[in-house]
N, C-alpha and C positions, 0 to 999 in steps of 0.2 A: 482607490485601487480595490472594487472588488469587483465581482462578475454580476452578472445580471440575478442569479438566484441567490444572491445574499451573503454566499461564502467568499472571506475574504482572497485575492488575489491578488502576487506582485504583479506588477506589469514588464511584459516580455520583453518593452526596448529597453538595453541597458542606457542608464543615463551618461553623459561625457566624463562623468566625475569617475565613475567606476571602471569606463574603460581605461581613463588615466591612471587608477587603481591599480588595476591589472595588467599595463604596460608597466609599472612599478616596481610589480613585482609583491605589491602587497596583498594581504589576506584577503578576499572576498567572503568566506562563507560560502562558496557553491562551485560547483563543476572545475571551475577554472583555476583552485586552488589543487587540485589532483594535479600529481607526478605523468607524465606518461604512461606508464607503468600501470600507476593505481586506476587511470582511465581505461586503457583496454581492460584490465579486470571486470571492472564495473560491466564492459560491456558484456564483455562473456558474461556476467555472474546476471544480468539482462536478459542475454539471449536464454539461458538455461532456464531463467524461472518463466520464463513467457510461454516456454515448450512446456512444463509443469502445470503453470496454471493453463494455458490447454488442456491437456490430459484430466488433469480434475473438473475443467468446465467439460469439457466430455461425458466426463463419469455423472453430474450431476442434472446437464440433461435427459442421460438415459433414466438417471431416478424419479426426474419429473413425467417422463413419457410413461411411466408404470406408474406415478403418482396417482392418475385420474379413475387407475382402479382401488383407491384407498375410499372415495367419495362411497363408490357402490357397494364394494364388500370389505367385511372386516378378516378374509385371507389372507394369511402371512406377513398381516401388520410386523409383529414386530421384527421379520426378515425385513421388509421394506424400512423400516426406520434404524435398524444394524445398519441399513446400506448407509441409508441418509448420515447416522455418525458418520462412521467409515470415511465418506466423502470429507465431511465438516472439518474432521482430525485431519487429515490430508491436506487440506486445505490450510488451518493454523500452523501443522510443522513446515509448512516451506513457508509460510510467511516466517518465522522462529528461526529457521534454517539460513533464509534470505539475510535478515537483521544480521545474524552472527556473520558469517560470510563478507556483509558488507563492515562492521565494525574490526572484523579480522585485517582488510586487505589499509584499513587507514591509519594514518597517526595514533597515536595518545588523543593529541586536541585533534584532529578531525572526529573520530570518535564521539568526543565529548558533546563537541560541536553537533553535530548527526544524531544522538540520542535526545537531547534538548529539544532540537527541533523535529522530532519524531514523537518524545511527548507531548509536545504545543500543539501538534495538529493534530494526535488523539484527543488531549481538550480540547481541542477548536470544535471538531466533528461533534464530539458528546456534546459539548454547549448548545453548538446547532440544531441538534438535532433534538434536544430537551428542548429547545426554545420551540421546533417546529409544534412537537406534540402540545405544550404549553396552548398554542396559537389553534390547534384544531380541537382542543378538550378533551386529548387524552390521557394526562394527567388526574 
């Protein structure tokens, strides 16, 4: 179960065992363990941040279309890289925003559940991604 670049992945068909799971009525760990309720949330709290992170991928290709005058002149550097913060901060509080939001609209253990595995795949990524540099010599 992983993808062709090495990063682990479950695999999209669910097995028989789990649909029987889930016609059960037991826990899965994912999507299908949400209330009604707590689903359409999720979605809106979806559709909002997509509109978000729009808006900031926006904002940070206009700082990359001014960026290529950074190579030639050293004017208003540090205006240009205020912006570049700007963008960056923007960018963390709605991830930050998003998290809370989504831990707000769930259980106790969903919650619990959701943060766990929200750390596991910040480790996953870091492991990765130390492993890539490892593997190129930049370490």
């Amino acid at each position: 179960m992983s993808s062709s670049d090495g990063i682990p992945s479950p695999s999209k068909e669910p097995t028989k065992a789990h649909i029987v799971d889930i016609l059960r009525g037991f826990c899965t760990g994912d999507l299908g363990d949400l209330s009604p309720s707590q689903f359409r949330r999720v979605s809106e709290l979806q559709c909002e941040t997509v509109k978000e992170e729009n808006a900031i991928s926006e904002e940070l290709s206009e700082w990359q279309e001014g960026a290529s005058e950074l190579m030639g002149a050293c004017t208003n550097l540090d205006m240009k890289m205020g912006r570049l913060v700007s963008v960056l901060k923007k960018a963390d509080d709605l991830r930050l925003r998003t998290v809370r939001k989504v831990v707000e609209l769930l259980t106790p253990q969903q919650a619990v559940e959701f943060l766990i595995a929200a750390a596991e795949l910040q480790f996953g990524v870091r492991g990765w991604g130390m492993n890539q540099d490892r593997q190129r010599g930049n370490v």
